[in-house]
Every structure is written in structure tokens, then in C-alpha cells.
C-alpha positions as CSV (number, residue, x, y, z in Angstrom):
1,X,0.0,0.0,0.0
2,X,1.1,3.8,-0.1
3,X,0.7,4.5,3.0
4,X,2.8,1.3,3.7
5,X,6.1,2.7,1.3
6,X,6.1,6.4,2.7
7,X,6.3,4.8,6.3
8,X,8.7,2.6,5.2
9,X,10.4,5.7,3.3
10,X,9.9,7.7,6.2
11,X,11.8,5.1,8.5
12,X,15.1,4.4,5.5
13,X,15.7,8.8,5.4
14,X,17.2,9.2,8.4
15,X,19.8,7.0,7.5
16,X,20.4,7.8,4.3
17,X,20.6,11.3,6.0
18,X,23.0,10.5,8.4
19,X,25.2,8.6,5.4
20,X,24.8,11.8,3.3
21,X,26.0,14.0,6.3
22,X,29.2,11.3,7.0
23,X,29.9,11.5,3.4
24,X,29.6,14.9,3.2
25,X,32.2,15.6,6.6
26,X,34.1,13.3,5.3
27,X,34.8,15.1,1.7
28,X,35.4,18.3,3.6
29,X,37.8,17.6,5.8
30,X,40.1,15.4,3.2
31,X,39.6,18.7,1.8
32,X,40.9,20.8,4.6
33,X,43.5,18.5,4.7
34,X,45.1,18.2,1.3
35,X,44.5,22.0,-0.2
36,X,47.1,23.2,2.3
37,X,49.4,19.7,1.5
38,X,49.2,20.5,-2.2
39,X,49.6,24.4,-1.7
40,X,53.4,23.6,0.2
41,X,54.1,21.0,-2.3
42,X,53.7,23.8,-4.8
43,X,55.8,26.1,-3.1
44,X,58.6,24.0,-2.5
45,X,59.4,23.7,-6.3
């Protein structure tokens, strides 16, 4: 039923959610991390 699938729905977000927001973290502190690596590597040649 519909109302069956949006519950269900409803219940599988918040963990896609939470995945999204781990993924998201994730990408943006490698980020942090290897802009200022890449940016000394650049100025030691």
C-alpha cells in the first residue's frame, strides 16, 4: 500500500541522511586537509 512505502520511506531517510552527512564531513575535511598539502608542495618547487 502507499501508506505502507512512505512509512517505510519515512523510517530508510534518516539514514540515508546521516550517510549523506558522514559522506559529506568526510569530503570536507580530506579537503581541509590536502589543499594546504598540495599548496606547500607547490611552493617547495
Amino acid at each position: 500500500s502507499i501508506t505502507h512505502a512512505v512509512s517505510r520511506v519515512a523510517q530508510e531517510t534518516p539514514v540515508l541522511n546521516f550517510l549523506a552527512a558522514k559522506l559529506l564531513m568526510g569530503t570536507a575535511s580530506l579537503l581541509t586537509f590536502t589543499i594546504p598539502f598540495t599548496q606547500k608542495l607547490r611552493n617547495r618547487r
